[in-house]
C-alpha positions as YAML, in Angstrom:
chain: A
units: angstrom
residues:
- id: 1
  name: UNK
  ca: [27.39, -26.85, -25.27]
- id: 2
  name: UNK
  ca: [26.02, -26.91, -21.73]
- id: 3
  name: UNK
  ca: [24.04, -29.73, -20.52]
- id: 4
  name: UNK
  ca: [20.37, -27.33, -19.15]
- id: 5
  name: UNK
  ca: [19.10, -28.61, -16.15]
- id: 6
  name: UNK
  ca: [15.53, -30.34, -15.72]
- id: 7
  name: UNK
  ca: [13.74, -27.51, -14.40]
- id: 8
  name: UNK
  ca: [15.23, -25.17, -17.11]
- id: 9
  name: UNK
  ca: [18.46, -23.38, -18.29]
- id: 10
  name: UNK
  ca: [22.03, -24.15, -17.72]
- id: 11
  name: UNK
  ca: [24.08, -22.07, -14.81]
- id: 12
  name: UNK
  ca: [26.06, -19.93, -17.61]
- id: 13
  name: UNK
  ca: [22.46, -19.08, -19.26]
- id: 14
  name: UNK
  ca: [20.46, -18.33, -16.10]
- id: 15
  name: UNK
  ca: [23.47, -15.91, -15.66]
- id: 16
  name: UNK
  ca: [23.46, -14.13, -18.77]
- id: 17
  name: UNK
  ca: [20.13, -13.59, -18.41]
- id: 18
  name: UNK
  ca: [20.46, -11.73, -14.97]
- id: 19
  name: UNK
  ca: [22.95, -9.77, -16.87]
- id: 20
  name: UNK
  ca: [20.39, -8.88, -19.00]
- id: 21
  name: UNK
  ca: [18.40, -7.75, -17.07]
- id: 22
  name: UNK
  ca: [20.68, -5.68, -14.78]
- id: 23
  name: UNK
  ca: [21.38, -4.01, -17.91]
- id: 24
  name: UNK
  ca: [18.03, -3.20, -18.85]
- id: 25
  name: UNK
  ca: [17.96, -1.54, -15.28]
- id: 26
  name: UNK
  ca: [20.58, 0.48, -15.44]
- id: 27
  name: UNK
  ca: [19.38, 2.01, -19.24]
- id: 28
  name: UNK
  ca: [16.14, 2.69, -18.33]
- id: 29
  name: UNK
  ca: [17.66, 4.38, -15.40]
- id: 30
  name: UNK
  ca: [19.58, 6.38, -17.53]
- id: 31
  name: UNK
  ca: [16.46, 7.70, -19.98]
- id: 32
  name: UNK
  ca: [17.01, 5.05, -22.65]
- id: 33
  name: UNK
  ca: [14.37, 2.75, -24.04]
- id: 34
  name: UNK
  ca: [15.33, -1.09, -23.21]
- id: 35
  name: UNK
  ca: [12.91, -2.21, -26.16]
- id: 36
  name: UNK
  ca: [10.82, -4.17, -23.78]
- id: 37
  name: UNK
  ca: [7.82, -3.10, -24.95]
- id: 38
  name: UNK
  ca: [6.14, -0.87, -28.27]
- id: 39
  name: UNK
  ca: [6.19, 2.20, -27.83]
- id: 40
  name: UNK
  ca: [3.38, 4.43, -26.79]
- id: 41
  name: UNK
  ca: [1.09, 7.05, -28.21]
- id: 42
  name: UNK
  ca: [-1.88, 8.49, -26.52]
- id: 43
  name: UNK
  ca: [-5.01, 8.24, -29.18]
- id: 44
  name: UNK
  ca: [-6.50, 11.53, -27.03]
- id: 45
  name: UNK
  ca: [-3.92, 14.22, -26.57]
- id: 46
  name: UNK
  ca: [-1.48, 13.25, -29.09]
- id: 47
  name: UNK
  ca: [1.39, 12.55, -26.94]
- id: 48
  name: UNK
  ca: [4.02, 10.25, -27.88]
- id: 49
  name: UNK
  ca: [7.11, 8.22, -27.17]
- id: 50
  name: UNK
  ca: [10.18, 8.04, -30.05]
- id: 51
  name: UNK
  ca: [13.52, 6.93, -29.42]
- id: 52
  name: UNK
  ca: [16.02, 9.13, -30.60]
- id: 53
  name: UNK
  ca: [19.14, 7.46, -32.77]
- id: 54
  name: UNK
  ca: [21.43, 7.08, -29.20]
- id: 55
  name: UNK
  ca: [18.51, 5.14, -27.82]
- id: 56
  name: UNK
  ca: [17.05, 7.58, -25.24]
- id: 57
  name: UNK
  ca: [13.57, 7.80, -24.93]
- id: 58
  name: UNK
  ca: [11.86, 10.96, -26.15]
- id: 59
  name: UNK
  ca: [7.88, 11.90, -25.45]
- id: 60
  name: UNK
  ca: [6.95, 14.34, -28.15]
- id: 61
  name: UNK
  ca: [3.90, 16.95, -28.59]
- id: 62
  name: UNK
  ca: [1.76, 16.98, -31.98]
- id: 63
  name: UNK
  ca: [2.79, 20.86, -32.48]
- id: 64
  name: UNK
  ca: [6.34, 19.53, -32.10]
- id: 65
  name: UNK
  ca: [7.60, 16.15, -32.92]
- id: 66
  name: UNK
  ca: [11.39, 17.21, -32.75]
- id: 67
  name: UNK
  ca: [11.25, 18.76, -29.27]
- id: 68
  name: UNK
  ca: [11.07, 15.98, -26.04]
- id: 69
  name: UNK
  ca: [8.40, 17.46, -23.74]
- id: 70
  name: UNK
  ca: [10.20, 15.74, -20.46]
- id: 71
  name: UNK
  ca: [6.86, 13.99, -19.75]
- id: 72
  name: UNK
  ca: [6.81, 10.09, -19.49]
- id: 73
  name: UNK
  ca: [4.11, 7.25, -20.06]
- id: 74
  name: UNK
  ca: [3.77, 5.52, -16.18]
- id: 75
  name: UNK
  ca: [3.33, 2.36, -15.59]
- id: 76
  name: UNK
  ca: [-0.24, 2.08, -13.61]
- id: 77
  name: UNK
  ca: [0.47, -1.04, -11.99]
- id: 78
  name: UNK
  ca: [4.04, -2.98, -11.58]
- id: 79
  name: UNK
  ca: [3.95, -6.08, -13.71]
- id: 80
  name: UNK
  ca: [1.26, -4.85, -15.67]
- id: 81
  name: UNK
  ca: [0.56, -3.70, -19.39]
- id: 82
  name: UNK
  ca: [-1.16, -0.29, -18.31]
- id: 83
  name: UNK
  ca: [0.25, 3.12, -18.91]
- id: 84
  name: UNK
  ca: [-0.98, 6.50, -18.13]
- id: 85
  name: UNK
  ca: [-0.66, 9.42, -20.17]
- id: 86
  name: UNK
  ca: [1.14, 12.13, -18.79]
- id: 87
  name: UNK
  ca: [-0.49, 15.13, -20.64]
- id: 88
  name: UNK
  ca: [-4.30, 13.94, -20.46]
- id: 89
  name: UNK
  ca: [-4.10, 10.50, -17.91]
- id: 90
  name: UNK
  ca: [-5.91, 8.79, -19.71]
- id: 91
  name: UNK
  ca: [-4.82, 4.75, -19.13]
- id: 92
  name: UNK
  ca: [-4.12, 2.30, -22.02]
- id: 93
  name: UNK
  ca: [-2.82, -0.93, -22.64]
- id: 94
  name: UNK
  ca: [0.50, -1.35, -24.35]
- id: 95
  name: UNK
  ca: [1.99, -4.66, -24.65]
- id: 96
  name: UNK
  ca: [5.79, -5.96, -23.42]
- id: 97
  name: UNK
  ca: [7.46, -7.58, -26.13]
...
């Protein structure tokens, strides 16, 4: 096992975890949820994010739940935990796993 330095992880761990999150880049780059975070659903318009069974994320109307709409949650603020609806913009918290 490798020894972890005092101020945290071992070499091989710190870069795994850049891996990681390269990784998580590139899918979310791609359309694919990186299961960072829930997923959302807006409580005024209905809208809402599924993952479909290859892992891409999906935002899906109340008339239709099997059709993606195109339309994504934004992130308000970078580092933050508030999105915006797309269909009505209304702004919510959702929280990063």
């Amino acid at each position: 096992m490798a020894r972890c330095r005092k101020k945290g992880l071992s070499k091989e761990m710190r870069r795994l975890a850049r891996a990681i999150v390269k990784i998580k880049a590139e899918a979310k780059k791609l359309g694919l949820f990186a299961e960072d975070r829930d997923t959302i659903a807006c409580p005024r318009c209905g809208l809402e994010e599924d993952v479909a069974c290859g892992g891409k994320l999906l935002v899906t109307a109340p008339a239709n739940r099997e059709i993606d709409t195109g339309l994504r949650f934004t992130l308000v603020k970078k580092d933050g935990d508030m999105w915006r609806c797309p269909g009505c913009e209304l702004v919510m918290k959702c929280e990063w796993l």
